[in-house]
DOVO-59514 format. One line per 3 residues: their letters; for each residue x, y, z of N, C-alpha, C. Coordinates in steps of 0.02 Angstrom, whole numbers, always signed. Layout:
// DOVO-59514
A	X,Y,Z,X,Y,Z,X,Y,Z  ... .
***
This chain:
// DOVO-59514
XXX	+652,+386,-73,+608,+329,-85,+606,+313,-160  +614,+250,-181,+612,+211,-257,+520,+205,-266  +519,+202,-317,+458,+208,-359,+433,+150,-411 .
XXX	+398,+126,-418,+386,+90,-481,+310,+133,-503  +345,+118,-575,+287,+157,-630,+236,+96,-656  +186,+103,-658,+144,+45,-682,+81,+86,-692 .
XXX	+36,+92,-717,-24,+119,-781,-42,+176,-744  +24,+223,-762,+13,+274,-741,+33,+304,-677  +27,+228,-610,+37,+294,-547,+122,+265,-530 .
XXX	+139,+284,-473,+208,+283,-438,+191,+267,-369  +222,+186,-375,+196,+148,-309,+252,+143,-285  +271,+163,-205,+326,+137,-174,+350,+87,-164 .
XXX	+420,+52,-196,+442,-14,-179,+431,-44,-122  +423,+2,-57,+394,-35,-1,+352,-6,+21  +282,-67,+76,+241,-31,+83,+223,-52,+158 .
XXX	+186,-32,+171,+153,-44,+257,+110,-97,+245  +116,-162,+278,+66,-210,+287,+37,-190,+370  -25,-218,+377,-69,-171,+432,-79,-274,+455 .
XXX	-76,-321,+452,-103,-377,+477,-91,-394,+561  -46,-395,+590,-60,-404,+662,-42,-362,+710  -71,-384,+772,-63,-350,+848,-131,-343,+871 .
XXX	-105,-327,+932,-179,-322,+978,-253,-283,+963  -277,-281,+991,-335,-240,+979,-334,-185,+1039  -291,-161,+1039,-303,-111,+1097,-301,-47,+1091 .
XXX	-299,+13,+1098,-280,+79,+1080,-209,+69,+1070  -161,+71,+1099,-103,+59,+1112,-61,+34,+1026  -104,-16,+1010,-79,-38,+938,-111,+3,+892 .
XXX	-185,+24,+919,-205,+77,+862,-145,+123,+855  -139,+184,+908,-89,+219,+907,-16,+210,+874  +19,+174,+895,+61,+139,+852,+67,+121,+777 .
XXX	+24,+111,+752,+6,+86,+668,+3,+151,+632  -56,+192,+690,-47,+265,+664,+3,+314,+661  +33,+313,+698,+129,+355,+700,+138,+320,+653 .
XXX	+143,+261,+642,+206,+219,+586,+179,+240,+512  +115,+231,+498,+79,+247,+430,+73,+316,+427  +102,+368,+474,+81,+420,+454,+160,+470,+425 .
XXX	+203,+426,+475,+277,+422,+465,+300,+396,+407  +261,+350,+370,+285,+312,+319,+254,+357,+290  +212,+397,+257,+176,+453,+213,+240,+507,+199 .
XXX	+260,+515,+272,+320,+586,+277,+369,+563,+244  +389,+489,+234,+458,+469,+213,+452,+439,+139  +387,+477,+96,+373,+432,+47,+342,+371,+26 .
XXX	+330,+335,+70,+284,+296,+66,+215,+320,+34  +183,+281,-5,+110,+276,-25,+84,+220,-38  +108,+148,-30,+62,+82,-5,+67,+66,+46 .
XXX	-7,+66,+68,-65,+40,+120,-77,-38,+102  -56,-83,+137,-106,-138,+113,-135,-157,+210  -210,-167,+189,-249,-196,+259,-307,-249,+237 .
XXX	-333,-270,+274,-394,-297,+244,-457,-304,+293  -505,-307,+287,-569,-309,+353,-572,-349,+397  -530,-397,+384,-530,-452,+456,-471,-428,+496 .
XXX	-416,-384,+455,-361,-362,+510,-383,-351,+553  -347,-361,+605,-374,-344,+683,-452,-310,+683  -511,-369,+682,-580,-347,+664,-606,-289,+636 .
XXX	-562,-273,+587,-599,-185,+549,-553,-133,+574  -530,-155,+644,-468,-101,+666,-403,-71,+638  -389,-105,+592,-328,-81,+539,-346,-39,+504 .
XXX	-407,-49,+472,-444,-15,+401,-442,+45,+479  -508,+56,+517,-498,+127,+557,-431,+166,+555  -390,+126,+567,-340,+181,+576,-294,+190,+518 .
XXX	-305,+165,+475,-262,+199,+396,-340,+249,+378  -406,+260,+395,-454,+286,+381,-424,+373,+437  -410,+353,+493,-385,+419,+516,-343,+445,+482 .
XXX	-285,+398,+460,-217,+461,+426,-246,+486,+383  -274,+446,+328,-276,+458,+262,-322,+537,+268  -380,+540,+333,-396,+614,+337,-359,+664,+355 .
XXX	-313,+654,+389,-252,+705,+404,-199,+715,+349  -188,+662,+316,-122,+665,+274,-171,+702,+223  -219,+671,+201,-240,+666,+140,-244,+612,+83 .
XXX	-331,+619,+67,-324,+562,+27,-275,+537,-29  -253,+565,-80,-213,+564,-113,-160,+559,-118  -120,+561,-53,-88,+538,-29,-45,+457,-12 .
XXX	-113,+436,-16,-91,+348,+1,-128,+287,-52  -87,+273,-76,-121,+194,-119,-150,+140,-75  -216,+145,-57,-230,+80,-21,-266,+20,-57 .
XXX	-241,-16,-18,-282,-75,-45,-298,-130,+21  -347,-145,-8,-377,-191,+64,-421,-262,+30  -442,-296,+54,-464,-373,+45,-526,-413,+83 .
XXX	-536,-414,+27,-627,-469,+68,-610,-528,+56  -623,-579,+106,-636,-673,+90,-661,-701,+141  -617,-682,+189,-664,-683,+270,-716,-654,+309 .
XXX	-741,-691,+337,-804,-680,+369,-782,-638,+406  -788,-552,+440,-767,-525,+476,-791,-522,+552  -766,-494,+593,-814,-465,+650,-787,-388,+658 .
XXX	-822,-359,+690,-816,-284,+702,-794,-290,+779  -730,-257,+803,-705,-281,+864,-741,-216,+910  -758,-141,+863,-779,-115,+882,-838,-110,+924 .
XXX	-881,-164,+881,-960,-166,+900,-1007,-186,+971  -965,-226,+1008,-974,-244,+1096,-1026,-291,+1087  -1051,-308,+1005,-1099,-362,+1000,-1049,-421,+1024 .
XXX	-1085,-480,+1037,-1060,-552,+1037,-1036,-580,+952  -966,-598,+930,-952,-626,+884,-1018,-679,+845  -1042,-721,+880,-1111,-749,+832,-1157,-733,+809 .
XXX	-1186,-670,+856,-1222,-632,+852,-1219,-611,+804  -1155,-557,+785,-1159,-498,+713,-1153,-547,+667  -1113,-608,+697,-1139,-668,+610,-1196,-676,+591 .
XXX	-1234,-694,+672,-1300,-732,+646,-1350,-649,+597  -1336,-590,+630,-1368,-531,+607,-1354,-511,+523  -1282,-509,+515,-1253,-479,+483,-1246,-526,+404 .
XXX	-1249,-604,+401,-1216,-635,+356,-1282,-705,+364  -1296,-707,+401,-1345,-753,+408,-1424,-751,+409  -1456,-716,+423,-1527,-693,+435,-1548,-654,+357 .
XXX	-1476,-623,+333,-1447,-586,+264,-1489,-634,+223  -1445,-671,+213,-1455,-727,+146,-1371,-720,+126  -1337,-677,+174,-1272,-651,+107,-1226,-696,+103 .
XXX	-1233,-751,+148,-1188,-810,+166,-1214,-881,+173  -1187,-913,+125,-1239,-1005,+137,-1186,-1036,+173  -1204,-1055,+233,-1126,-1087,+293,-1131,-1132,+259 .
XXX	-1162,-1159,+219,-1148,-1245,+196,-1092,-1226,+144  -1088,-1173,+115,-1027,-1161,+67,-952,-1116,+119  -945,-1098,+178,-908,-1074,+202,-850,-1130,+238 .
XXX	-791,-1107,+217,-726,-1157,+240,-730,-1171,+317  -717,-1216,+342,-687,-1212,+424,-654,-1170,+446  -619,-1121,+402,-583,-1061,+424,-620,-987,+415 .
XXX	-684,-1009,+410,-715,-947,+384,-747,-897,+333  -687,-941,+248,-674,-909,+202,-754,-930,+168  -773,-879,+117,-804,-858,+79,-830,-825,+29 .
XXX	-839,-854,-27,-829,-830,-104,-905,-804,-133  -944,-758,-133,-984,-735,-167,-1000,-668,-185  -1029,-659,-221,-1049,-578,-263,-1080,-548,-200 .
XXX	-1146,-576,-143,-1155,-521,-109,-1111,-509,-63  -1081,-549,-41,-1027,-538,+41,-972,-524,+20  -948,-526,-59,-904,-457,-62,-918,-395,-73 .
XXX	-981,-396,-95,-994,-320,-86,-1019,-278,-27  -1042,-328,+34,-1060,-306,+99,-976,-299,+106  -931,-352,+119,-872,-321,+152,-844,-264,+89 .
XXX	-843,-250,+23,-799,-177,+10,-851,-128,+22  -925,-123,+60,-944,-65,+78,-922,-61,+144  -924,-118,+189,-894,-86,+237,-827,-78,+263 .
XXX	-794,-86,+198,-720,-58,+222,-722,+12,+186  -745,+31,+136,-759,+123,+123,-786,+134,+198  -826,+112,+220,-852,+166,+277,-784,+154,+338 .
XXX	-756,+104,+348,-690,+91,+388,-642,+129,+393  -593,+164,+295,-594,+185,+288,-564,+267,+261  -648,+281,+277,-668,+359,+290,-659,+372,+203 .
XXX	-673,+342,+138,-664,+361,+107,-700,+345,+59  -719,+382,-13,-751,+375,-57,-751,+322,-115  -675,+283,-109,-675,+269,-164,-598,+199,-134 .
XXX	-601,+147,-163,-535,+109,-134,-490,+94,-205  -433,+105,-184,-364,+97,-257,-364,+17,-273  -350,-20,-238,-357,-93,-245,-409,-133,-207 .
XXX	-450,-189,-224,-489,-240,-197,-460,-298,-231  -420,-317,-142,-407,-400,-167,-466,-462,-153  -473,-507,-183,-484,-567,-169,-458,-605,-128 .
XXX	-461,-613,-62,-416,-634,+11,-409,-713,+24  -342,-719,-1,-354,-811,-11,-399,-836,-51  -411,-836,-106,-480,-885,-140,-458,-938,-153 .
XXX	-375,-966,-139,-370,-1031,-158,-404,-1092,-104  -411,-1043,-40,-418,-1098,+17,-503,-1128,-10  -534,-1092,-51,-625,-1144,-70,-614,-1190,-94 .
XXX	-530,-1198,-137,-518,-1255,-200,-517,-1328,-153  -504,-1303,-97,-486,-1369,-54,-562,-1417,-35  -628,-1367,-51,-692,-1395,-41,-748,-1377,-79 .
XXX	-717,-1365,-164,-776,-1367,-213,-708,-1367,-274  -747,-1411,-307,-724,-1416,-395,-701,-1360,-426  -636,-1350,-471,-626,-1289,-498,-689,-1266,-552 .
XXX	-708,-1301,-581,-764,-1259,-595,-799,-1214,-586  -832,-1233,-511,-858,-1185,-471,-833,-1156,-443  -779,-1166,-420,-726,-1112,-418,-704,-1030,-455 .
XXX	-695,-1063,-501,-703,-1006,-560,-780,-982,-572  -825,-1013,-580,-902,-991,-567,-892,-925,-516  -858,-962,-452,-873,-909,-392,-828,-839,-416 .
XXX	-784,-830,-435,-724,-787,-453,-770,-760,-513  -809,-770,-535,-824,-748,-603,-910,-693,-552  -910,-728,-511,-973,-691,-482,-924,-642,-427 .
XXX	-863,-628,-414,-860,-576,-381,-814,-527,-422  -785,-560,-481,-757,-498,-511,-813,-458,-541  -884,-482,-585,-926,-451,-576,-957,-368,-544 .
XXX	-939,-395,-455,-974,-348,-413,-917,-305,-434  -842,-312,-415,-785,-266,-432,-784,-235,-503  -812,-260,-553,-802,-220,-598,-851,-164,-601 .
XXX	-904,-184,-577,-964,-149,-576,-940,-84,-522  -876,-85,-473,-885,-30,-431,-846,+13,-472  -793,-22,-544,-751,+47,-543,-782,+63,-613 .
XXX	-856,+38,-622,-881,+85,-668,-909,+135,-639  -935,+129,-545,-966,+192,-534,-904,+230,-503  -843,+213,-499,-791,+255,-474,-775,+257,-410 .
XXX	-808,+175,-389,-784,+185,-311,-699,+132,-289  -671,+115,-351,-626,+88,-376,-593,+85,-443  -549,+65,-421,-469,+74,-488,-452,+6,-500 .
XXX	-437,-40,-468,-423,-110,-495,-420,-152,-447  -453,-217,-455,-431,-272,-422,-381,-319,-435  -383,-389,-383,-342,-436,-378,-355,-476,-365 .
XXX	-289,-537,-331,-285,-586,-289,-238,-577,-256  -256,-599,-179,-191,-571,-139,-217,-659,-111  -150,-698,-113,-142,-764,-111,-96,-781,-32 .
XXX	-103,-838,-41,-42,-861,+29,-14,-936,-6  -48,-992,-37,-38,-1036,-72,-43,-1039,-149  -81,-993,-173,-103,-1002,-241,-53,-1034,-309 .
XXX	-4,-963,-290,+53,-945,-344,+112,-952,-342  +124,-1029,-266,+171,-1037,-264,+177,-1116,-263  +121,-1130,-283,+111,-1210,-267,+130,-1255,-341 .
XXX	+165,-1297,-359,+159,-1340,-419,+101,-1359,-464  +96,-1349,-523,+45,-1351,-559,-3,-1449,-551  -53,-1440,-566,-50,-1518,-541,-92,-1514,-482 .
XXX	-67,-1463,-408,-87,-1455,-343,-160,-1449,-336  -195,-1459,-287,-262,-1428,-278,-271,-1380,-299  -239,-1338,-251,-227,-1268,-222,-188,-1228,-283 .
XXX	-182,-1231,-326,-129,-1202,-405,-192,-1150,-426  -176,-1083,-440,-192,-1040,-456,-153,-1020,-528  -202,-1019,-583,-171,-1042,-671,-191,-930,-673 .
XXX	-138,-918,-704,-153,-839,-711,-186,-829,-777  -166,-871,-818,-193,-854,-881,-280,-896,-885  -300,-922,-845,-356,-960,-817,-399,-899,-780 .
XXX	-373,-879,-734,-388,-811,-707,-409,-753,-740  -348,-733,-781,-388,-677,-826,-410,-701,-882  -432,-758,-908,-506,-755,-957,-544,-753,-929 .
XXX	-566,-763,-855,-620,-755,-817,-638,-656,-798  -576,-625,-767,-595,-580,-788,-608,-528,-854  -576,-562,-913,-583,-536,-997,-653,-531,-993 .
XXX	-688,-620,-983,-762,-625,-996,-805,-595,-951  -796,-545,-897,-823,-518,-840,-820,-426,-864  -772,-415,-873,-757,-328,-906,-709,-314,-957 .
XXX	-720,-364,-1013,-691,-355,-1084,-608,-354,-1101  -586,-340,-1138,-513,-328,-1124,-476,-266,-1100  -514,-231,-1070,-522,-165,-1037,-519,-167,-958 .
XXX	-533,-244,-934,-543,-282,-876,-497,-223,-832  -508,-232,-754,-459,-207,-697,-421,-253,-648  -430,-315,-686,-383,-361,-669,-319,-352,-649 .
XXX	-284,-314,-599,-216,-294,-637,-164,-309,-591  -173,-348,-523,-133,-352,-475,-144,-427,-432  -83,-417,-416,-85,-500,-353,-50,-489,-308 .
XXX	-54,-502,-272,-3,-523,-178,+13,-595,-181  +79,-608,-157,+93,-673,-124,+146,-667,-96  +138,-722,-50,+222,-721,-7,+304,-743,-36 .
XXX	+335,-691,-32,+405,-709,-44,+459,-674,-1  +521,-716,-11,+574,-698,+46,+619,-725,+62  +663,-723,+77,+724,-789,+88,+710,-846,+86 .
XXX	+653,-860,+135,+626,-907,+147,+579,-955,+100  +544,-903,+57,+484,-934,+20,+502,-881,-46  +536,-931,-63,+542,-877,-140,+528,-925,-226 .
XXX	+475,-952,-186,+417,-1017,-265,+428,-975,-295  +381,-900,-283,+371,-844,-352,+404,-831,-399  +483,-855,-371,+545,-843,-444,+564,-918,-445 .
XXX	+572,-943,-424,+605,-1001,-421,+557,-1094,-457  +496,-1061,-422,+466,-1123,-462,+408,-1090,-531  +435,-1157,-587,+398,-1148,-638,+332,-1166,-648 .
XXX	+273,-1124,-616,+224,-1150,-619,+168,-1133,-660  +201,-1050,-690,+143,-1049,-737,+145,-1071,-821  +92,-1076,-877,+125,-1077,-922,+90,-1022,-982 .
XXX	+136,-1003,-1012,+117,-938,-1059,+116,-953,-1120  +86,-965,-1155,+96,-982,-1230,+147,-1017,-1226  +138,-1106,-1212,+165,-1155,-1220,+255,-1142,-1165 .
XXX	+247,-1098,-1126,+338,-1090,-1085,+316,-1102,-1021  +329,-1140,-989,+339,-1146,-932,+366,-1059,-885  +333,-1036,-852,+368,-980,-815,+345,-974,-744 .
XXX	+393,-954,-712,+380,-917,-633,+304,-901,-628  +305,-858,-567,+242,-832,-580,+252,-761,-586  +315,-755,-564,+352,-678,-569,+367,-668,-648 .
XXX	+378,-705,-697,+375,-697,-747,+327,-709,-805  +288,-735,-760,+222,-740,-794,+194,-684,-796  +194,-637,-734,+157,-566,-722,+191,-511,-753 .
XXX	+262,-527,-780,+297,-466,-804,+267,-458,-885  +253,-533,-919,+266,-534,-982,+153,-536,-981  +122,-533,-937,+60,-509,-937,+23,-461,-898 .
XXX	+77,-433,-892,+57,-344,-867,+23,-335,-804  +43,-385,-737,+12,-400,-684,+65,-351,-638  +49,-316,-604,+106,-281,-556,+87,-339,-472 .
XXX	+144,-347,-442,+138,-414,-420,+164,-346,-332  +125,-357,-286,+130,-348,-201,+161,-429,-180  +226,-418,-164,+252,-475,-99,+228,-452,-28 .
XXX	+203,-521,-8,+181,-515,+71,+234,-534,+104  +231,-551,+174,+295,-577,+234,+346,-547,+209  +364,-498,+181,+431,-486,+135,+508,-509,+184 .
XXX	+490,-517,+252,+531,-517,+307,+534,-584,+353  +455,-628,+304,+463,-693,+339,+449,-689,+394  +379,-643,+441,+360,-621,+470,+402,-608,+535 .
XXX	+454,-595,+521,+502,-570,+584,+566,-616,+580  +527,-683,+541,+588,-746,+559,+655,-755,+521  +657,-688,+479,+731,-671,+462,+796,-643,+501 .
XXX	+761,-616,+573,+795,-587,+600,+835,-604,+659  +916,-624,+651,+951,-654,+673,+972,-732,+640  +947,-740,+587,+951,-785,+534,+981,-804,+478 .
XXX	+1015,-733,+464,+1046,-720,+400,+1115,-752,+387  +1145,-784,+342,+1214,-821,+377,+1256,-750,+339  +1304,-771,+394,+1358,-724,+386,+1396,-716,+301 .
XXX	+1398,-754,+263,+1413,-781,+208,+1370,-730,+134  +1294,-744,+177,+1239,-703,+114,+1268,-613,+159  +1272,-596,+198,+1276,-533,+237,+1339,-501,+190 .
XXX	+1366,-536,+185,+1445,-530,+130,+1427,-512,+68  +1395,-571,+49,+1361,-556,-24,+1346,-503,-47  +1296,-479,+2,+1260,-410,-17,+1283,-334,-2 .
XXX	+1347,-353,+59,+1378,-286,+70,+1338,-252,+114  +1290,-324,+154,+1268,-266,+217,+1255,-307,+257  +1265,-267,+318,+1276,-302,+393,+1196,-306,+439 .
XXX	+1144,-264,+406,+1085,-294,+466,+1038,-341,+404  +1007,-390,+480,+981,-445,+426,+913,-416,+390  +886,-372,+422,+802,-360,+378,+845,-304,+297 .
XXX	+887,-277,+313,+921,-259,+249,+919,-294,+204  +949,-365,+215,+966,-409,+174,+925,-437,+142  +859,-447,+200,+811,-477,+188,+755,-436,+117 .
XXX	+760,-375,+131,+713,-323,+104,+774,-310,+13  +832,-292,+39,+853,-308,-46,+854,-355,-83  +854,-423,-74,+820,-485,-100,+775,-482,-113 .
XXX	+722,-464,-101,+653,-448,-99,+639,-379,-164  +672,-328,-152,+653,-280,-197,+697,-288,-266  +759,-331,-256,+800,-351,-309,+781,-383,-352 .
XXX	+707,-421,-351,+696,-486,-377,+681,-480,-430  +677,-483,-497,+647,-454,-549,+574,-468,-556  +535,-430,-559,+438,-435,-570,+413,-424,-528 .
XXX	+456,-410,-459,+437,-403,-365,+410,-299,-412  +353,-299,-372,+338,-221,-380,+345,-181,-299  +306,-208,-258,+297,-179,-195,+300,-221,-148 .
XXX	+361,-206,-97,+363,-274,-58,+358,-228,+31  +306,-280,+45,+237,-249,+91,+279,-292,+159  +291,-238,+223,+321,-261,+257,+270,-244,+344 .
XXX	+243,-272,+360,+209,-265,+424,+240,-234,+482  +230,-172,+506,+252,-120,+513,+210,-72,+563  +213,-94,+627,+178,-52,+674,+222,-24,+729 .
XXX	+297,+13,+702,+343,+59,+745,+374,+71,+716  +361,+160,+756,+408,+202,+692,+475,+195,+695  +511,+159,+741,+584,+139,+759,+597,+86,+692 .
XXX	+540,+35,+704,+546,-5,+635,+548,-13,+560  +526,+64,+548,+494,+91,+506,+567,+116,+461  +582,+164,+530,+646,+184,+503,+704,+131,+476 .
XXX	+709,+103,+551,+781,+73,+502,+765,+9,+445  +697,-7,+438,+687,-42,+383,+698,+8,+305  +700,+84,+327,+699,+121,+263,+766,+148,+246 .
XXX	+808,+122,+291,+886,+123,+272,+903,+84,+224  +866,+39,+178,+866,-10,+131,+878,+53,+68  +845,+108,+80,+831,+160,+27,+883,+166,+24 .
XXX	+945,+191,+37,+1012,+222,+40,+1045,+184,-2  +1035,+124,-36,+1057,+66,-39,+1041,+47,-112  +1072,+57,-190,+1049,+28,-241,+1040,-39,-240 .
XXX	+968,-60,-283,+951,-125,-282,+1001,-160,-319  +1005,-197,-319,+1052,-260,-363,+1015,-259,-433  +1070,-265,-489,+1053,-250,-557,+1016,-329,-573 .
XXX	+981,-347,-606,+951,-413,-654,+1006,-440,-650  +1069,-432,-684,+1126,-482,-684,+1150,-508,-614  +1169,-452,-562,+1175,-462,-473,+1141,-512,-461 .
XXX	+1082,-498,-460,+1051,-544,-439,+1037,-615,-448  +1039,-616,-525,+1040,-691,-540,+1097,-721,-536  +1139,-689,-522,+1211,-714,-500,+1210,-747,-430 .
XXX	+1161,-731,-407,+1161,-753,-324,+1126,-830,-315  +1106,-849,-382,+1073,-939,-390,+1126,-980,-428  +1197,-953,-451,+1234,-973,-475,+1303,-1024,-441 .
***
């Protein structure tokens, strides 16, 4: 297993994304062989978040991590959505109306049609109840889960207002040590043209967290989607750095952001897709290969997070290991 070094720890180039499948034992079980299999084979990123399968993802990376051991696994998980607990046998409105509404912790007049929601207390109700999810004392990463989708129904201003009231609660946890660093884990943000609604400015971002926990901040990470398919992150110039136009992949290299790719696989839709032509290119014959060294080849790509609930899948996605990445020059040879 390949490694990347970043402030200090050694994160596996690939990691387990926990986002879909059923809610049944059946997929519990499953997620659990694969994440516990991915521990044995080197692996140590976890990424889940509290709406995954209603809190059910977080449970069962909360089982390994007691068997494997905590220290063992880099997790990171994500608040933005309104959750439900699939566990609970309450009625879905119910634990809203109980849990987020009767609270105060949620004003529906500020919540998206999809659910989403940006404030200091309902992220700190959802990162306590993903510690208790779980089973653990303390979480490695807290993303911000989509925050671009509020831009679509309040002013950036308040926008940043809201971002400025939840990095707040996050900084405040890893002064008591129940965290190491946060983020943004995006789906539109950082791949959209500057100009856009929906455009997520990084250097906009962290003066918000500078002015929240000094230049000491734990600002230190992002998610977004890239992949054959969707590869803005290198390809479009959207951020700008002291007057340069850059990627957003190069925006994060040259400001010390270690960057998680999501879909790394294009949520399955690489497979059987690949033209025979790129399969050549790369000197390998199965398509999630192809798919996954593009992906880890990319320059500023740190951990590319592949959704992963069979250990059959598990494996031959980790036959990529056997396999040196393509050098900076390789690769940019492949847009030529």
């Amino acid at each position: 297993m390949r490694y990347r070094e970043f402030l200090g720890l050694r994160l596996s180039e690939i990691g387990i994304g926990t986002y879909l499948g059923e809610l049944d034992e059946d997929t519990d079980r499953r997620y659990y062989e694969t994440i516990k299999r991915g521990v044995e084979l080197g692996i140590n990123v976890v990424d889940t978040a509290i709406n995954y399968r209603y809190m059910k993802s977080e449970r069962v990376i909360g089982k390994v991590i007691e068997e494997v051991g905590r220290d063992k696994v880099f997790i990171s998980t994500k608040g933005g959505y309104i959750p439900f607990d699939a566990d609970s046998k309450e009625d879905p409105k119910d634990f809203f109306e109980k849990n987020f509404v009767r609270s105060g912790i949620v004003n529906v007049n500020e919540m998206t049609p999809q659910g989403h929601y940006l404030g200091g207390r309902f992220i700190n109700w959802s990162f306590e109840r993903s510690l208790e999810n779980l089973r653990t004392d303390y979480i490695d990463l807290y993303f911000l889960h989509n925050p671009e989708e509020q831009l679509l129904f309040m002013e950036r201003e308040k926008f940043l207002d809201k971002l400025r009231e939840c990095f707040e609660v996050l900084e405040r946890k890893t002064e008591e040590g129940r965290l190491k660093y946060y983020g943004l884990a995006t789906w539109h943000g950082f791949r959209v043209p500057r100009g856009t609604r929906q455009h997520l400015d990084l250097v906009e971002i962290l003066r918000v967290a500078e002015e929240v926990g000094g230049k000491s901040h734990h600002f230190k990470f992002i998610q977004l989607p890239y992949n054959l398919g969707m590869h803005e992150a290198f390809s479009l110039k959207n951020q700008n750095l002291n007057g340069k136009e850059l990627s957003t992949l190069e925006a994060c290299r040259d400001l010390g952001i270690y960057v998680y790719t999501s879909a790394s696989l294009y949520q399955g839709n690489v497979i059987g897709r690949v033209p025979k032509k790129l399969k050549e290119r790369f000197g390998l014959e199965k398509d999630v290969h192809v798919a996954l060294q593009f992906v880890r080849s990319t320059p500023g790509v740190g951990t590319a997070l592949v959704g992963m609930s069979r250990v059959e899948h598990l494996e031959e996605n980790l036959g990529i290991e056997e396999v040196e990445p393509l050098t900076e020059e390789e690769f940019l040879s492949l847009f030529k």
